[in-house]
Backbone as XML, in Angstrom:
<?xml version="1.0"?>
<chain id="A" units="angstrom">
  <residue number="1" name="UNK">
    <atom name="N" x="13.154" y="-3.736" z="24.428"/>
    <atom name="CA" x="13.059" y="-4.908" z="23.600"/>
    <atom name="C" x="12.144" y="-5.942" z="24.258"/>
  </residue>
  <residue number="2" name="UNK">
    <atom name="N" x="12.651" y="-6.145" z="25.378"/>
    <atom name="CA" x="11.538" y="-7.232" z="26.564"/>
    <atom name="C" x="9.748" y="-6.350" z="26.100"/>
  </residue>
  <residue number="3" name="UNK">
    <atom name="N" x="9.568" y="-5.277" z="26.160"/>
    <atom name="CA" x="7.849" y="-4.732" z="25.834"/>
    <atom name="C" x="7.319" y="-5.128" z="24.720"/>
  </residue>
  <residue number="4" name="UNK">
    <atom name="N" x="8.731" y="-5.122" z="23.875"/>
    <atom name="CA" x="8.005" y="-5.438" z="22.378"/>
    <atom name="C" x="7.806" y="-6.685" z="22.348"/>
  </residue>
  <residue number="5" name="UNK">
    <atom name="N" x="8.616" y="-7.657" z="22.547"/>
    <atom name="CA" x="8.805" y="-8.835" z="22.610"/>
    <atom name="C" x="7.236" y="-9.968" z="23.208"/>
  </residue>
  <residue number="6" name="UNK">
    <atom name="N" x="6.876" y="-8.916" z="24.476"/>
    <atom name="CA" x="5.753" y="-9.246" z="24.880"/>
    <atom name="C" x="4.318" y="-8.497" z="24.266"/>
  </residue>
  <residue number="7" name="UNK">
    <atom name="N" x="4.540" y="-7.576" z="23.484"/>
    <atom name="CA" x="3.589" y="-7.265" z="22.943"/>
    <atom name="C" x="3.058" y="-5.796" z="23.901"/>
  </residue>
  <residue number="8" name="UNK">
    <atom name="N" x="3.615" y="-5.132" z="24.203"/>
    <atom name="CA" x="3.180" y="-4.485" z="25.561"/>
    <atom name="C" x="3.465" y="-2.971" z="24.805"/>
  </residue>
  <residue number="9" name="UNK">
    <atom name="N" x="4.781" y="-3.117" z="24.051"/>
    <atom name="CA" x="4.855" y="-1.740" z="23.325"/>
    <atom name="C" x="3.876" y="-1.735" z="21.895"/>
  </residue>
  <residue number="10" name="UNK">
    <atom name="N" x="3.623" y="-0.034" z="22.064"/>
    <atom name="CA" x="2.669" y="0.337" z="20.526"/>
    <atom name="C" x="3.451" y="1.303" z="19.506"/>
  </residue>
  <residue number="11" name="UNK">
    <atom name="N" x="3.219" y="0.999" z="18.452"/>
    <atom name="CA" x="4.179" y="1.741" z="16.965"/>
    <atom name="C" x="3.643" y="3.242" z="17.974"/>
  </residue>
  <residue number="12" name="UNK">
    <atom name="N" x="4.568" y="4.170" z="17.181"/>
    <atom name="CA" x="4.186" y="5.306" z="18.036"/>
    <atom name="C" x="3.644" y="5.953" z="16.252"/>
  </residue>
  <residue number="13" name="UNK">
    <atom name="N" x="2.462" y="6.699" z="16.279"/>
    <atom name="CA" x="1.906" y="7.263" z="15.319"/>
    <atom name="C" x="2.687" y="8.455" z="14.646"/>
  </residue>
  <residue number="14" name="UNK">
    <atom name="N" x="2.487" y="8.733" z="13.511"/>
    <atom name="CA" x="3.576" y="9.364" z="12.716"/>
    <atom name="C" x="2.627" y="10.725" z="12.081"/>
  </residue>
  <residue number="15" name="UNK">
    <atom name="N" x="3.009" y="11.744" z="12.120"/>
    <atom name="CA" x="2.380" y="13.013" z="11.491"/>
    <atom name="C" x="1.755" y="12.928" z="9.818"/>
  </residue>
  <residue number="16" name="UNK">
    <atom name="N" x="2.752" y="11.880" z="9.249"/>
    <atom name="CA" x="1.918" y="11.698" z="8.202"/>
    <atom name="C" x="1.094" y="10.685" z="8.317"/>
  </residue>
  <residue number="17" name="UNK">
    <atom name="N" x="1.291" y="10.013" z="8.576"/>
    <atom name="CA" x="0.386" y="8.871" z="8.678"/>
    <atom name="C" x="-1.409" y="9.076" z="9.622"/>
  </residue>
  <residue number="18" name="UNK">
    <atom name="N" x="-0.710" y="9.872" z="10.414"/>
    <atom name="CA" x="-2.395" y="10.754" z="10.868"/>
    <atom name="C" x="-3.101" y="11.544" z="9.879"/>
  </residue>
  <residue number="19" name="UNK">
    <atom name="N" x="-2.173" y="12.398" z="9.111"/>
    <atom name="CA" x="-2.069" y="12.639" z="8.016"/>
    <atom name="C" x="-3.398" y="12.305" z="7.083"/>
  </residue>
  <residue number="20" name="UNK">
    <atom name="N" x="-2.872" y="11.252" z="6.946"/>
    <atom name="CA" x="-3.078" y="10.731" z="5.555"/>
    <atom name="C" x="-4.570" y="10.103" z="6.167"/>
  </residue>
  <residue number="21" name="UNK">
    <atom name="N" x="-4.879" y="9.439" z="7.083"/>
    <atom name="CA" x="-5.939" y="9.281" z="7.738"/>
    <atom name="C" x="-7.219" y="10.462" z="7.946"/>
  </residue>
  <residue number="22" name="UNK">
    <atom name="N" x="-6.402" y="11.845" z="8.375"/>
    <atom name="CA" x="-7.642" y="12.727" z="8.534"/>
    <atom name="C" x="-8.065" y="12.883" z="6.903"/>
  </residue>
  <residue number="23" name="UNK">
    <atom name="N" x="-7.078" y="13.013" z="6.166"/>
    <atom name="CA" x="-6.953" y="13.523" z="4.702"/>
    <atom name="C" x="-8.344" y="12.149" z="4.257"/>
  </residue>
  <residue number="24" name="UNK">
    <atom name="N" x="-8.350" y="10.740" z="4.306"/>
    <atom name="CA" x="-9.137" y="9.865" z="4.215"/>
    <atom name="C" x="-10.911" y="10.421" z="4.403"/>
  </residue>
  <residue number="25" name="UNK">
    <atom name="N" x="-10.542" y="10.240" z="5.830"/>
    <atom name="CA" x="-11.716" y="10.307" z="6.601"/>
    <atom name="C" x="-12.445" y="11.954" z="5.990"/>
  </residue>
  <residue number="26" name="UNK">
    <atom name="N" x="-11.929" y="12.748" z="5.760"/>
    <atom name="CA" x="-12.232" y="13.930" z="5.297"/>
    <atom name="C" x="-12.773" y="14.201" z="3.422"/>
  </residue>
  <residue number="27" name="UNK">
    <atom name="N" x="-12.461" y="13.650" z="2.630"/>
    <atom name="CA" x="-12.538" y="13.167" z="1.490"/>
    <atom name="C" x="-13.304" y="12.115" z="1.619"/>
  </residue>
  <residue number="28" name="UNK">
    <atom name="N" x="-13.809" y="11.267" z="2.212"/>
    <atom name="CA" x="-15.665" y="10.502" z="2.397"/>
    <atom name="C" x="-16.177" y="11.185" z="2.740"/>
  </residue>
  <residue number="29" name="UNK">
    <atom name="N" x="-16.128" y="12.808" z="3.080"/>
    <atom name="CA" x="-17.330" y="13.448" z="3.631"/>
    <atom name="C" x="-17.235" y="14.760" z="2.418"/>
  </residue>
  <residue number="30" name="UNK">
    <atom name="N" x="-16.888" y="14.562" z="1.425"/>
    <atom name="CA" x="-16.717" y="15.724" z="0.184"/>
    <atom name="C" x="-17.834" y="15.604" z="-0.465"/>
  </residue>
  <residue number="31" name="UNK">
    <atom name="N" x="-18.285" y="16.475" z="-0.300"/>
    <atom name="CA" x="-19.939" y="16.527" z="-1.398"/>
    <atom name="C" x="-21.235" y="16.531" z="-0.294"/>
  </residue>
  <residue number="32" name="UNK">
    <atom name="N" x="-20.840" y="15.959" z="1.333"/>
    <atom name="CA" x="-22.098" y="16.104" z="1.775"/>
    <atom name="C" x="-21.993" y="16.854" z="3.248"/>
  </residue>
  <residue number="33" name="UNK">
    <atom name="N" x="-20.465" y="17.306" z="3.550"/>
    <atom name="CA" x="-20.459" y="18.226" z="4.524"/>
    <atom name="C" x="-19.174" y="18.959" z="4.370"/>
  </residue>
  <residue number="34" name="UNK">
    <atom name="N" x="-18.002" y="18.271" z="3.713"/>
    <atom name="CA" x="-16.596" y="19.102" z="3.174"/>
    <atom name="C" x="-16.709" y="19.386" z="1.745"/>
  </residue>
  <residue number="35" name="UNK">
    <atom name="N" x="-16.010" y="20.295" z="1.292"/>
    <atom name="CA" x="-15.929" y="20.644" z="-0.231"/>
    <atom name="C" x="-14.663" y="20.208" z="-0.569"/>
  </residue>
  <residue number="36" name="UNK">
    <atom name="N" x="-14.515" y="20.213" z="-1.991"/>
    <atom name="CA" x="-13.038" y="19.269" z="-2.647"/>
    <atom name="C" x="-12.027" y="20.295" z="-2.699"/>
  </residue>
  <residue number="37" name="UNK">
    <atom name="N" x="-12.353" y="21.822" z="-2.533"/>
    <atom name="CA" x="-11.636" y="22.919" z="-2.725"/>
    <atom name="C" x="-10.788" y="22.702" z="-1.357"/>
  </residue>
  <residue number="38" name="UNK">
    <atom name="N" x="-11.030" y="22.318" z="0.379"/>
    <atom name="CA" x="-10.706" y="22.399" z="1.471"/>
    <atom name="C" x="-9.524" y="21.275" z="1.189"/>
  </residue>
  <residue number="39" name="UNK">
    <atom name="N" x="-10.076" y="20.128" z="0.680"/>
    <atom name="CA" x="-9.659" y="18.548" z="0.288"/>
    <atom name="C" x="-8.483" y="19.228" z="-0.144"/>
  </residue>
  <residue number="40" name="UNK">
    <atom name="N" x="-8.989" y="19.662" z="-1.152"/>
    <atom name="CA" x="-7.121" y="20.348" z="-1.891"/>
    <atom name="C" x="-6.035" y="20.987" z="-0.984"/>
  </residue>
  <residue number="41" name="UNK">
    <atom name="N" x="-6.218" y="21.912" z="-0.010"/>
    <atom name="CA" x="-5.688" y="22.587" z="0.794"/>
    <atom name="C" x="-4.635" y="21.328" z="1.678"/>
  </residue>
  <residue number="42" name="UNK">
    <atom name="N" x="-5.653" y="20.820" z="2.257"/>
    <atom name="CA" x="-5.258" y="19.298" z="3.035"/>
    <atom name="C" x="-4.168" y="18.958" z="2.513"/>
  </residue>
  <residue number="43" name="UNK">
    <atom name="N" x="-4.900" y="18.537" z="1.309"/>
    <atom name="CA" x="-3.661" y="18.126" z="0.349"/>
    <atom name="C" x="-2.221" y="18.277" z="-0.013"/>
  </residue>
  <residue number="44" name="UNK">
    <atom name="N" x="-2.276" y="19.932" z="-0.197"/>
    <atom name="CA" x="-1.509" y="20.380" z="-0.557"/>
    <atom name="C" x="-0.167" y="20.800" z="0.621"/>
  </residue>
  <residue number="45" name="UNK">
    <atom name="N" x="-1.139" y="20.568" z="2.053"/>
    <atom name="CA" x="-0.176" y="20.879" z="3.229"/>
    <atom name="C" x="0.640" y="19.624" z="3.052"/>
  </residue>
  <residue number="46" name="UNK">
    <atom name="N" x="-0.045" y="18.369" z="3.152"/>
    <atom name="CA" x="0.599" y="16.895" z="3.510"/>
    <atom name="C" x="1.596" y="16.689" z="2.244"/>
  </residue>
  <residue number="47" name="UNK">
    <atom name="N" x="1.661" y="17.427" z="0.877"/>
    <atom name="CA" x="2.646" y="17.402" z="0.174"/>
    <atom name="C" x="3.870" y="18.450" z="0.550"/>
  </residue>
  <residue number="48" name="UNK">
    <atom name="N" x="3.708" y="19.446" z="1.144"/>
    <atom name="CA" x="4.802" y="20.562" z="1.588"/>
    <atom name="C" x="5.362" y="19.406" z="2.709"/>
  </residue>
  <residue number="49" name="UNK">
    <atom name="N" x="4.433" y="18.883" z="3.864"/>
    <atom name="CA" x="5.165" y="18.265" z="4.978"/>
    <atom name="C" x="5.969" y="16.745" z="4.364"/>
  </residue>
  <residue number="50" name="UNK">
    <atom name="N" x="5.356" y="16.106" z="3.541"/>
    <atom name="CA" x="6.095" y="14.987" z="2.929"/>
    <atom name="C" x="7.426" y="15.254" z="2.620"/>
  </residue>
  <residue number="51" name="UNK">
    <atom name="N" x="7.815" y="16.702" z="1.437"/>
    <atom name="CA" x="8.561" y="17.249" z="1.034"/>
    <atom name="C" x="9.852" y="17.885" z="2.280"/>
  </residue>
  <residue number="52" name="UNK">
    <atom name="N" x="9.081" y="18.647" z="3.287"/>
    <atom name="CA" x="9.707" y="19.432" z="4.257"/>
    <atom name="C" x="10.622" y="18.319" z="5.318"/>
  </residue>
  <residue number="53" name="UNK">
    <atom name="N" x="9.647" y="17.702" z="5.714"/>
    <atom name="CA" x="10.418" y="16.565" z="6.983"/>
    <atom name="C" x="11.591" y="15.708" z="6.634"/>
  </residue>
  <residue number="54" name="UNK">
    <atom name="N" x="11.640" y="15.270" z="5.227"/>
    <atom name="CA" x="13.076" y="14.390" z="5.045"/>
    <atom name="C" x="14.352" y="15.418" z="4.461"/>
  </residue>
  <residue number="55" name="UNK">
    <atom name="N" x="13.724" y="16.230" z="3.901"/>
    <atom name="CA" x="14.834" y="17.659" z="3.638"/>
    <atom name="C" x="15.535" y="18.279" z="5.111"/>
  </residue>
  <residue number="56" name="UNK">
    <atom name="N" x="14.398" y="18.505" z="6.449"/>
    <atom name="CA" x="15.072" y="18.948" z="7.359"/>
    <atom name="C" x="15.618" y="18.214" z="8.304"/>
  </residue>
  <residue number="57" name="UNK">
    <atom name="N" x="14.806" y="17.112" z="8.443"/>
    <atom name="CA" x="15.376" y="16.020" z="9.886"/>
    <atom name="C" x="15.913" y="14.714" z="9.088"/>
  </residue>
  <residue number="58" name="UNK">
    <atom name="N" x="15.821" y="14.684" z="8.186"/>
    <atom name="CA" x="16.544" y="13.203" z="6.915"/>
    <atom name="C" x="15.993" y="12.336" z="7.485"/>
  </residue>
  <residue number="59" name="UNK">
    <atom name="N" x="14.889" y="11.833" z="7.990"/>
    <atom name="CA" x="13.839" y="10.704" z="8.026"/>
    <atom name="C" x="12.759" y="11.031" z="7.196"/>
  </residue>
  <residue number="60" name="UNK">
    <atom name="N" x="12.045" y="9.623" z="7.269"/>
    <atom name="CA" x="10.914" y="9.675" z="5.956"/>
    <atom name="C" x="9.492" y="10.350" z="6.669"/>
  </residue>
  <residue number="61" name="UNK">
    <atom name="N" x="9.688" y="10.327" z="8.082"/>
    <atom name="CA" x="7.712" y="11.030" z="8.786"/>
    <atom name="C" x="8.828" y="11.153" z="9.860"/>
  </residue>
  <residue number="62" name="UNK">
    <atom name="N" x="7.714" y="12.023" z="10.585"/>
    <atom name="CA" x="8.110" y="12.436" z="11.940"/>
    <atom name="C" x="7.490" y="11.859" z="13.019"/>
  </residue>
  <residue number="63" name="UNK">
    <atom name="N" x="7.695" y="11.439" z="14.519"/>
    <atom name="CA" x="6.672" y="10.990" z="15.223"/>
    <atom name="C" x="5.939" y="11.926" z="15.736"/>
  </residue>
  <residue number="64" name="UNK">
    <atom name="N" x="4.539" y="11.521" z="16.259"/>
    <atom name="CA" x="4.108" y="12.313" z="16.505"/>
    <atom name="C" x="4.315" y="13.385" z="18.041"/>
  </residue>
  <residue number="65" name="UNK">
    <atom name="N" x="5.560" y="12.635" z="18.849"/>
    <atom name="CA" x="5.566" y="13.123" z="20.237"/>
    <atom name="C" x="7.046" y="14.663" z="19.723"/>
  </residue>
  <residue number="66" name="UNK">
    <atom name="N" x="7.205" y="14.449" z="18.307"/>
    <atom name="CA" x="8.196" y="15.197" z="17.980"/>
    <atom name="C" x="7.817" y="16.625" z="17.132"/>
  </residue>
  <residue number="67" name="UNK">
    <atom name="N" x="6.458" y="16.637" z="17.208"/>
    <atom name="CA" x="5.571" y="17.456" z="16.688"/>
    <atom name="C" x="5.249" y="18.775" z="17.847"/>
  </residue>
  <residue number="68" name="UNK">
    <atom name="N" x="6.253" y="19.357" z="17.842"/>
    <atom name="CA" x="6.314" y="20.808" z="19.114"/>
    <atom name="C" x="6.755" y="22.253" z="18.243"/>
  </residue>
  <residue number="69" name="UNK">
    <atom name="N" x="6.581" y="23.198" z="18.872"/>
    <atom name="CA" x="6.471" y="24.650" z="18.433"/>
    <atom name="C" x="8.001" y="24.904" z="17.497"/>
  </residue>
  <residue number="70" name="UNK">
    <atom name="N" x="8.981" y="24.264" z="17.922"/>
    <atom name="CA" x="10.083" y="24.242" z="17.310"/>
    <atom name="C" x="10.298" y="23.203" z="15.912"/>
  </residue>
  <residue number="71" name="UNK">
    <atom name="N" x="9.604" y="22.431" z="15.936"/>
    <atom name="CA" x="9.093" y="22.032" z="14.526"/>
    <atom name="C" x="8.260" y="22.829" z="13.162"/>
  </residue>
  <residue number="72" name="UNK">
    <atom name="N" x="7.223" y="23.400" z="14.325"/>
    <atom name="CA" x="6.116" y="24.082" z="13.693"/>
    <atom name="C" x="7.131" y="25.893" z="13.092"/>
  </residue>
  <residue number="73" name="UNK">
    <atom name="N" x="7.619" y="26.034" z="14.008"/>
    <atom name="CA" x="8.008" y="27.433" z="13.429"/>
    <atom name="C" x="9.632" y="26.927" z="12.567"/>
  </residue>
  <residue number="74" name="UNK">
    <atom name="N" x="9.811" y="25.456" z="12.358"/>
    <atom name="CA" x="10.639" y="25.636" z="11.397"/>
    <atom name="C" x="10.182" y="25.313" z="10.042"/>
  </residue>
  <residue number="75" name="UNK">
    <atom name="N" x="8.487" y="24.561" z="10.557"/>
    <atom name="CA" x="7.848" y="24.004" z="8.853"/>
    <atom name="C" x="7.698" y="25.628" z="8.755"/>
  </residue>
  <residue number="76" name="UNK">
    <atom name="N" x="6.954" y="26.408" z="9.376"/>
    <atom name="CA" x="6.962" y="27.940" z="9.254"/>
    <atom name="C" x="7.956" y="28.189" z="7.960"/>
  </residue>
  <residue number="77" name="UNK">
    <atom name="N" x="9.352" y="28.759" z="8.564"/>
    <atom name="CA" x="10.261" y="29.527" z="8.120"/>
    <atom name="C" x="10.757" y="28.871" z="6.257"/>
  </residue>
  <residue number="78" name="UNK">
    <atom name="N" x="10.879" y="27.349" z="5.991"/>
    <atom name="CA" x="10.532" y="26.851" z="5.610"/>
    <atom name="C" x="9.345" y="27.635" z="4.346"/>
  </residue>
  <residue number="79" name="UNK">
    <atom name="N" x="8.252" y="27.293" z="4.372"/>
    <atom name="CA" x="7.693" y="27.870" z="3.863"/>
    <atom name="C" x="7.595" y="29.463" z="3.751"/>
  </residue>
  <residue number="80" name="UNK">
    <atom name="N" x="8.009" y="30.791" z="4.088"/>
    <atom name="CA" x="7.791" y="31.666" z="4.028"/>
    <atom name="C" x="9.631" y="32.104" z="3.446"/>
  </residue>
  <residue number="81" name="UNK">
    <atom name="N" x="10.868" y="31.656" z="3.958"/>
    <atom name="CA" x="11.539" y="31.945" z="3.357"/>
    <atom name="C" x="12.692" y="31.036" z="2.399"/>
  </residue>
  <residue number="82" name="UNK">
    <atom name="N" x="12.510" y="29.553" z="2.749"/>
    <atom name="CA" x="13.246" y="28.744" z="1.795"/>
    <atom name="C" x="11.927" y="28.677" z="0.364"/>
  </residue>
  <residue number="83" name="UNK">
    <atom name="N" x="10.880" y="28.835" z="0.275"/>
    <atom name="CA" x="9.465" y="28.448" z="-0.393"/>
    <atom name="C" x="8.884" y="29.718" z="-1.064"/>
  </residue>
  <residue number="84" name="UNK">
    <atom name="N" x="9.389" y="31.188" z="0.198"/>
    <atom name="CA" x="8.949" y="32.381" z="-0.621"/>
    <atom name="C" x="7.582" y="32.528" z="-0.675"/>
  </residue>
  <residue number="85" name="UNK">
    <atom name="N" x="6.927" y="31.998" z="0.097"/>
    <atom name="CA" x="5.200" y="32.012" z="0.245"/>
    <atom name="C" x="4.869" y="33.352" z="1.075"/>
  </residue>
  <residue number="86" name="UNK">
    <atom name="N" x="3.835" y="33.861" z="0.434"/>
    <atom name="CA" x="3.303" y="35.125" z="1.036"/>
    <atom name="C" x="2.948" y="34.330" z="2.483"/>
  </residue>
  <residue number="87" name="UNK">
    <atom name="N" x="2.038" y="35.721" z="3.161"/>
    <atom name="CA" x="1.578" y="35.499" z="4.708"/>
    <atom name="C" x="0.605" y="34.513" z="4.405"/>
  </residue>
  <residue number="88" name="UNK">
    <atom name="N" x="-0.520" y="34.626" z="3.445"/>
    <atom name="CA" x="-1.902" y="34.591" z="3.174"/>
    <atom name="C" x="-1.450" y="32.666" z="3.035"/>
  </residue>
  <residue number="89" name="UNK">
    <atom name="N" x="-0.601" y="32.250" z="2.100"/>
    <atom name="CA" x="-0.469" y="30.690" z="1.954"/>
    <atom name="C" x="0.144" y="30.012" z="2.656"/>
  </residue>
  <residue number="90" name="UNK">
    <atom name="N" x="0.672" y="30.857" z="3.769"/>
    <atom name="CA" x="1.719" y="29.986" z="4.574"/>
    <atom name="C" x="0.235" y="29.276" z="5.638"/>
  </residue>
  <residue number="91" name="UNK">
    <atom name="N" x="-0.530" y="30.384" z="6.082"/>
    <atom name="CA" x="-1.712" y="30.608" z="6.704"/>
    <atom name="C" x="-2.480" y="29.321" z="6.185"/>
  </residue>
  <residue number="92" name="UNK">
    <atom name="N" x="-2.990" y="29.426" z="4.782"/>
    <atom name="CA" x="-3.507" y="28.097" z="4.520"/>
    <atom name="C" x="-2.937" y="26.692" z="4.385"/>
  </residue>
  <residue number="93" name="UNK">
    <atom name="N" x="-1.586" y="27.090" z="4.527"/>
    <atom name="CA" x="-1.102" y="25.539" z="4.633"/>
    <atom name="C" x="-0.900" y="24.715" z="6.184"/>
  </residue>
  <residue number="94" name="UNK">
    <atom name="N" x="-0.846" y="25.886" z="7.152"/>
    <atom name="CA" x="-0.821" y="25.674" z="8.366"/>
    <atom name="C" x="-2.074" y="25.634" z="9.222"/>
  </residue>
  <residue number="95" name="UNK">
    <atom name="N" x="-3.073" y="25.775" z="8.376"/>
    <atom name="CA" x="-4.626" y="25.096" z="9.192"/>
    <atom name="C" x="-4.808" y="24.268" z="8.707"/>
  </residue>
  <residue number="96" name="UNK">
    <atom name="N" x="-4.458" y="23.297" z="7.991"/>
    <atom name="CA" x="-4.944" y="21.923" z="8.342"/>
    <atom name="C" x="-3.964" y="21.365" z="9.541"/>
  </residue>
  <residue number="97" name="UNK">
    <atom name="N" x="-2.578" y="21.580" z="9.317"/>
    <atom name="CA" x="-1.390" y="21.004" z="9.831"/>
    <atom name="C" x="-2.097" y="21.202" z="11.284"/>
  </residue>
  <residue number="98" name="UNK">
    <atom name="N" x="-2.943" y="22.642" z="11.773"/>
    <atom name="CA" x="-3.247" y="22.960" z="13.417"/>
    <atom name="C" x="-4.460" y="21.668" z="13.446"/>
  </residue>
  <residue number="99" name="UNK">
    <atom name="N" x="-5.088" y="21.601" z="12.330"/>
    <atom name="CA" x="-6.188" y="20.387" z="12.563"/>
    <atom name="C" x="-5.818" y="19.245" z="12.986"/>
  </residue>
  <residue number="100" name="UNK">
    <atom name="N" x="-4.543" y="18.725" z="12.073"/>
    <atom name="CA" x="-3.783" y="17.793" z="12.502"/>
    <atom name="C" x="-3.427" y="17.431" z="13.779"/>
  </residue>
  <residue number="101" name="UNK">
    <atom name="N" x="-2.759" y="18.174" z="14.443"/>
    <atom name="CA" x="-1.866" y="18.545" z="15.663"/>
    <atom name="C" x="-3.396" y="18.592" z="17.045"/>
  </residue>
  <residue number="102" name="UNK">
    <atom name="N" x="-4.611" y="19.467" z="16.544"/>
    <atom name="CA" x="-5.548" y="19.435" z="17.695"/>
    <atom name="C" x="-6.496" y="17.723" z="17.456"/>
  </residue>
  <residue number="103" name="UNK">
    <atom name="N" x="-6.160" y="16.607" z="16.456"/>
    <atom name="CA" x="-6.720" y="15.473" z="16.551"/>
    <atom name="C" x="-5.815" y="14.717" z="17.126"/>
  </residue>
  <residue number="104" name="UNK">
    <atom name="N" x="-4.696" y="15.040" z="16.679"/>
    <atom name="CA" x="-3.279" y="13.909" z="18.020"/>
    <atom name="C" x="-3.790" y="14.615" z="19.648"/>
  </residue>
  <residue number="105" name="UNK">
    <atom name="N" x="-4.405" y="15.364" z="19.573"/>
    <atom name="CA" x="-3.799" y="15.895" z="21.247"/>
    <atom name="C" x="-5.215" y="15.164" z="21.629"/>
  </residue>
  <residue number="106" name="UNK">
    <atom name="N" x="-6.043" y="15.516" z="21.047"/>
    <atom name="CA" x="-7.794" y="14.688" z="21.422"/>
    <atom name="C" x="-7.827" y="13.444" z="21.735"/>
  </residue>
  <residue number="107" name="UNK">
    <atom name="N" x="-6.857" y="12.928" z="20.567"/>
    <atom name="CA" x="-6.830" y="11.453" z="20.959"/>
    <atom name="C" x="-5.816" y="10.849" z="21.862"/>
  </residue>
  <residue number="108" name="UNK">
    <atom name="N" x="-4.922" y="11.703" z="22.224"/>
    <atom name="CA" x="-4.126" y="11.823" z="23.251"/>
    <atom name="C" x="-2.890" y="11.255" z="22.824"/>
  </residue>
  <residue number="109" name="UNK">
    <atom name="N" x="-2.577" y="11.244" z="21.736"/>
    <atom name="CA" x="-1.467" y="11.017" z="20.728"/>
    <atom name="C" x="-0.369" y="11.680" z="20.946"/>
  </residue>
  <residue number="110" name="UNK">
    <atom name="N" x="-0.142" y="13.227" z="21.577"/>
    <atom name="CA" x="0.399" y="13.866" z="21.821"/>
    <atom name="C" x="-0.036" y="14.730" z="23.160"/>
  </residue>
  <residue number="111" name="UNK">
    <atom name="N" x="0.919" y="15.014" z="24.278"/>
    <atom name="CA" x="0.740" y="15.423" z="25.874"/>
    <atom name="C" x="0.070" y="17.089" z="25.560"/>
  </residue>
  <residue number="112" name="UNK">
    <atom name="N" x="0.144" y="18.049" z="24.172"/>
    <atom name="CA" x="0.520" y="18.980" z="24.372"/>
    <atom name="C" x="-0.225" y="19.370" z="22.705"/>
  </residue>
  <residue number="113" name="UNK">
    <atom name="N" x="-0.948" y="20.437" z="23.149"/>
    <atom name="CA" x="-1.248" y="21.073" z="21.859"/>
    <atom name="C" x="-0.041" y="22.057" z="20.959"/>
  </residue>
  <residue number="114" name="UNK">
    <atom name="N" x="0.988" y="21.910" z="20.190"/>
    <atom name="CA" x="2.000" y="22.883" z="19.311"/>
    <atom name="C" x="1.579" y="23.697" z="19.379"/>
  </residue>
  <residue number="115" name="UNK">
    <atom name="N" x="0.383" y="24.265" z="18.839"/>
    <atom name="CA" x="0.481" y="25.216" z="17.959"/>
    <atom name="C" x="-0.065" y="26.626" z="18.954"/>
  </residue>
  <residue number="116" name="UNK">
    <atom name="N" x="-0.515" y="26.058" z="19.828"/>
    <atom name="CA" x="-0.470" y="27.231" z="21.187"/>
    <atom name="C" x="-0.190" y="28.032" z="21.137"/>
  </residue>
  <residue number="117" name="UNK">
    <atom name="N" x="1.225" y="27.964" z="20.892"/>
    <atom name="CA" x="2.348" y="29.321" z="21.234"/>
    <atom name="C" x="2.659" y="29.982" z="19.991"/>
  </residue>
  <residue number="118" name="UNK">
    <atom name="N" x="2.133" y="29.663" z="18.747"/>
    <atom name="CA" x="2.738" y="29.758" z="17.341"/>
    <atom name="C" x="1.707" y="30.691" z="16.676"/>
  </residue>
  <residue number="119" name="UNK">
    <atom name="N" x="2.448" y="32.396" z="16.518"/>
    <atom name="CA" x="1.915" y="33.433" z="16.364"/>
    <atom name="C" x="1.596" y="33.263" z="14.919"/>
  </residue>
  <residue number="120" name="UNK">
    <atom name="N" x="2.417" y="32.557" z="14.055"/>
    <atom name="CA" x="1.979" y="32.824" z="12.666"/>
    <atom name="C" x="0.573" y="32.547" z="11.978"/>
  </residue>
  <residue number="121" name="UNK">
    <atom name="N" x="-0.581" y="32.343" z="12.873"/>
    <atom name="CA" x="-1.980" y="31.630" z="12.692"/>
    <atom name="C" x="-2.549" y="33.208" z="12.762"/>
  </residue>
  <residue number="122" name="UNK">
    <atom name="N" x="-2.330" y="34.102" z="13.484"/>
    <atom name="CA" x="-2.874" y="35.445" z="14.356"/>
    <atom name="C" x="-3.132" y="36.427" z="13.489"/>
  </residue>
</chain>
């Protein structure tokens, strides 16, 4: 309370909210280096994770230091057996989410790349 108080602590960044930022920054570049078909994909992950995160952990976003392999292989399971998604869409919904996850670690948002260890990309 004394860090915040002085201004010393920072909001800690939220998976959607990076989210919704790459999803931004990515959609100003549609038409002259991304296509709207990829845009959709994006899209369509950050609506499964909107959907997924308050169904499994009953908060509204996740932080981002809470974003580890045991998250990832439960948005996984999640999609392949509460969702019923073949291999092929689970696959496209989980490369943006790895895009996601390798721009927190760049920016140092997160100590640790997830998706490392997480065979379902392979």
């Amino acid at each position: 309370m004394k860090n915040a108080f002085q201004g010393i602590a920072t909001a800690q960044k939220t998976l959607l909210v990076l989210f919704e930022e790459m999803m931004q920054e990515f959609y100003s570049r549609v038409g002259i280096d991304r296509s709207i078909s990829t845009y959709k994909q994006y899209r369509k992950t950050f609506v499964h994770l909107r959907r997924f995160i308050p169904e499994k952990y009953k908060v509204r976003d996740m932080p981002l230091n809470r974003l580890d392999l045991l998250f990832i292989e439960a948005f996984d399971f999640n999609l392949r057996v509460e969702r019923k998604m073949t291999a092929g869409s689970v696959v496209t919904i989980m490369i943006p989410l790895q895009k996601a996850a390798r721009i927190a670690f760049q920016r140092n948002l997160i100590n640790h790349p997830p998706l490392c260890n997480y065979s379902g990309l392979l």
